[in-house]
C-alpha positions as CSV (number, residue, x, y, z in Angstrom):
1,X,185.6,145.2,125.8
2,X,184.6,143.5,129.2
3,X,186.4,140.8,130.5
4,X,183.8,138.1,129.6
5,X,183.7,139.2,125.7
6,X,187.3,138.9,125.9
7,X,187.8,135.6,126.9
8,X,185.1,134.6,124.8
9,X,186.3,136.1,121.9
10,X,190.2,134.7,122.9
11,X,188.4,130.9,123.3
12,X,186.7,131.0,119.9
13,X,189.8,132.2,118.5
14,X,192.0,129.3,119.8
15,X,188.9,126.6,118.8
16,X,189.1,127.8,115.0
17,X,192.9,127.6,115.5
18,X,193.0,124.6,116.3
19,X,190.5,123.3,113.8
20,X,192.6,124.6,111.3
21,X,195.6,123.0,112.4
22,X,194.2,119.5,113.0
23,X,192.6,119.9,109.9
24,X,195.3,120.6,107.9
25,X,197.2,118.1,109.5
26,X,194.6,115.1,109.0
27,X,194.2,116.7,105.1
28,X,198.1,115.9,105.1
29,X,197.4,112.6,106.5
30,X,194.8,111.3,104.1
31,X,196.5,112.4,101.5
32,X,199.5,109.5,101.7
33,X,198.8,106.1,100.4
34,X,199.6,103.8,103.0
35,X,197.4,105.9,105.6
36,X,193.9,104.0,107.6
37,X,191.0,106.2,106.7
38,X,189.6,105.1,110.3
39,X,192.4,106.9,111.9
40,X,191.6,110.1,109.9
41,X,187.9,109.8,111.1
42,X,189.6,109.4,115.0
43,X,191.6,112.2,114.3
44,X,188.9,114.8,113.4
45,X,186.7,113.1,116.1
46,X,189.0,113.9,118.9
47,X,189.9,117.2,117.2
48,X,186.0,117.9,117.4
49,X,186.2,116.5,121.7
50,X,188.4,119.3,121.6
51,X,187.1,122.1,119.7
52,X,183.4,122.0,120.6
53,X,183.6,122.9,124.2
54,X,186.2,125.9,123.4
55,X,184.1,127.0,121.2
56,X,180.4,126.8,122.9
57,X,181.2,127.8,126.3
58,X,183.1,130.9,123.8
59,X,180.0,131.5,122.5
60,X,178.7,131.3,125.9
61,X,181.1,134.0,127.5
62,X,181.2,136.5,124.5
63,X,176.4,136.2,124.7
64,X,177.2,136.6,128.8
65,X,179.9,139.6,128.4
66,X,177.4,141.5,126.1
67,X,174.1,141.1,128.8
68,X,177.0,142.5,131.8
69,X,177.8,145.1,129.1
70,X,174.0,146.5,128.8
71,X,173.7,146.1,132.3
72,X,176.8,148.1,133.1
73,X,175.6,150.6,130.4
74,X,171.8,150.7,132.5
75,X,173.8,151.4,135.7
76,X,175.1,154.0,134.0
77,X,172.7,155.4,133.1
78,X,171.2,155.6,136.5
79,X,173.7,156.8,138.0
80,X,173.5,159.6,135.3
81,X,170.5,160.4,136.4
82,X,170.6,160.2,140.1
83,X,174.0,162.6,139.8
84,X,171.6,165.7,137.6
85,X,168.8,165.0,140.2
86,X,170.6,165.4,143.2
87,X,172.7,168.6,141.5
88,X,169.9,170.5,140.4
89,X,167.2,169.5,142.5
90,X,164.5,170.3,140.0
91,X,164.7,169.1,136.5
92,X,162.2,168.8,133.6
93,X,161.5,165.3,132.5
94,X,161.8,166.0,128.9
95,X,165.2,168.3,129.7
96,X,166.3,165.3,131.1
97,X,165.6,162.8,128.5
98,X,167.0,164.8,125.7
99,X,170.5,165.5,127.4
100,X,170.4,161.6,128.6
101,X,169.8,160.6,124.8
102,X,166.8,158.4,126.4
103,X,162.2,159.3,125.9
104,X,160.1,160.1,128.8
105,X,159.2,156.5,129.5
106,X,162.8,155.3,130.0
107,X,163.2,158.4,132.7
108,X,160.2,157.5,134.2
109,X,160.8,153.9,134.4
110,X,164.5,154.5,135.9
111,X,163.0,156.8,138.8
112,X,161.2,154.1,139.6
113,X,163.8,151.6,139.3
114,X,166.1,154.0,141.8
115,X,163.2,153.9,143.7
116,X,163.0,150.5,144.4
117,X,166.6,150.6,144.9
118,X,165.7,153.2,148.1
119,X,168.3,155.6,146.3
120,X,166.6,158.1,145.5
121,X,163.4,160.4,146.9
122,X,161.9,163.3,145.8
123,X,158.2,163.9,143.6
124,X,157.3,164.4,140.3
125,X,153.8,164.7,138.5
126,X,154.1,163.1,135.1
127,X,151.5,165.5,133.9
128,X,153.5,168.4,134.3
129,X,157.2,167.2,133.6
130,X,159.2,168.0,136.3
131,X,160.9,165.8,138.7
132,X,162.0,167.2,142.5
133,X,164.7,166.0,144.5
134,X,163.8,165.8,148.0
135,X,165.0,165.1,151.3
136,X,163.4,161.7,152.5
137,X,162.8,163.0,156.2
138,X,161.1,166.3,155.1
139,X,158.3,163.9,152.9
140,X,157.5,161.2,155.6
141,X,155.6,163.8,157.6
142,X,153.9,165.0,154.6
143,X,149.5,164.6,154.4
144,X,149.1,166.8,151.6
145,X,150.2,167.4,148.0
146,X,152.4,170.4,147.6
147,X,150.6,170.7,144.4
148,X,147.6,170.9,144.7
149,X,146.9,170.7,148.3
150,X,144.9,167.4,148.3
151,X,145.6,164.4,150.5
152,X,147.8,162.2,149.7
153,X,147.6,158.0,150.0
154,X,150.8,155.7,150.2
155,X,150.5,153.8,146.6
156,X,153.1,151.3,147.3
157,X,156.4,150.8,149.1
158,X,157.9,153.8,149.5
159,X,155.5,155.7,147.3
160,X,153.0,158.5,148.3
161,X,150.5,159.0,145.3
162,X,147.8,162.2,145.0
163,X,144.6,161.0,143.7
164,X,143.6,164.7,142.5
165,X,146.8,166.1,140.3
166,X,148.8,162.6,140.0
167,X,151.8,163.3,141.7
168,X,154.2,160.8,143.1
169,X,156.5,161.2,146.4
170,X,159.1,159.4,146.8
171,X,160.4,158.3,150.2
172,X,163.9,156.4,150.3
């Protein structure tokens, strides 16, 4: 459990503690016969001043410490897949997927994330399946696909696209 869940969970924990207690107390109190019902209703008032924020900004931290929790998890992930890139150098995109326990689209949408990250550079054509880890120096000079020979056009930042066969370079 991340730190955030934990003191999330810990705050809610002593808000419904405390609820208990002041209400068991104030139950205690209205139950005499020479007790002012007003100061029963203060009671659970200022019990409530106290409990509410413990428990919403609780709430709060346990929500916050689950979204660091997927994102740590995505990281993960990446770094997963940056690690059997780099290792093997050529990978099939469906190979990849099934050992990560992710589909095709989540691969492909990660490449692009490390991408964007300027982490990673190789090529891949979706078509076919395979990713490439590459050197970034020995694809800057590049003017034609090593696929299919045709020339190739910068598609973004960072990115090389073939118009002919589909394949994507790219440059970190």
């Amino acid at each position: 459990m991340n730190q955030g869940r934990f003191v999330g969970v810990a705050l809610i924990i002593i808000g419904v503690g405390i609820t208990v207690i002041s209400g068991l107390w104030l139950a205690v109190q209205a139950s005499q016969e020479n007790v002012n019902m007003g100061g029963v209703i203060l009671g659970a008032g200022l019990a409530f001043i106290v409990v509410a924020p413990l428990i919403g900004f609780g709430l709060y931290m346990w929500i916050k410490g689950g979204q660091e929790a997927e994102q740590e998890s995505e990281m993960q992930k990446q770094r997963e897949l940056l690690d059997i890139l780099r290792s093997r150098g050529e990978v099939r995109v469906t190979d990849m997927a099934v050992e990560m326990g992710v589909s095709v689209d989540r691969i492909q949408s990660m490449v692009h994330q490390l991408v964007g990250l300027q982490v990673f550079s190789g090529y891949v054509n979706w078509d076919d399946g395979v990713l490439f880890s590459a050197e970034a120096k020995n694809l800057r000079d590049l003017d034609q696909c090593k696929k299919c020979g045709g020339q190739i056009k910068l598609a973004g930042k960072g990115v090389l696209h073939c118009p002919y066969c589909g394949t994507e370079y790219f440059l970190s």
